[in-house]
C-alpha positions, 0 to 999 in steps of 0.5 A: 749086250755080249751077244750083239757085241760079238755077233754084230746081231741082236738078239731077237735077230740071232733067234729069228736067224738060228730058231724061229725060220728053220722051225718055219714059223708061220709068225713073227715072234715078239721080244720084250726089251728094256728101256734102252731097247735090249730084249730081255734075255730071260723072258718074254718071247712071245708068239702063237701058239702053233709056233711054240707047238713046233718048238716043243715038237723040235724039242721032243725030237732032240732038236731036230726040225724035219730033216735040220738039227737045230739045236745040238742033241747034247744041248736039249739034254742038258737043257730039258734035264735038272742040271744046273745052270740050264734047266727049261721048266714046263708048268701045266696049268690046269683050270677046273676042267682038262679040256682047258688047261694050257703049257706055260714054258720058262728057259732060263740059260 
């Protein structure tokens, strides 16, 4: 609701403006929203996973997607470390075999 007030967007609009085309995602991204229709802010993005394979590689590059700066480096930093307040938790998911074990990730901000 605050960033929609300020920036006269969404939310999911602002990510698909500010993330999802400069990452150059082949698809449209999901977002759960309320009853009200406001996107739930602290979870439930969904999309394919070959687009949430260019978010981790964007992350692994300190933000950068190809020659783009995305996210400021100081933020990924924060973001990917245990600090307080903004902290990104990756849970590996193993089955019986590895060959089969997925990526869940969380972001909480």
């Amino acid at each position: 609701m605050c960033v929609t007030k300020v920036t006269g967007q969404s939310l999911s609009s602002l990510a698909s403006d500010w993330l999802w085309k400069p990452l150059q995602a082949e698809h449209a991204a999901l977002w759960h929203t309320d009853e009200k229709e406001m996107e739930l802010a602290y979870c439930c993005f969904n999309s394919n996973a070959r687009d949430f394979a260019r978010f981790g590689k964007m992350m692994l590059h300190m933000g950068r997607w190809n020659e783009t700066q995305i996210l400021d480096s100081a933020f990924v930093r924060l973001a990917t470390s245990p600090a307080f307040g903004a902290t990104l938790w990756l849970f590996l998911l193993v089955r019986r075999q590895p060959r089969h074990s997925s990526l869940f990730t969380s972001a909480v901000f």
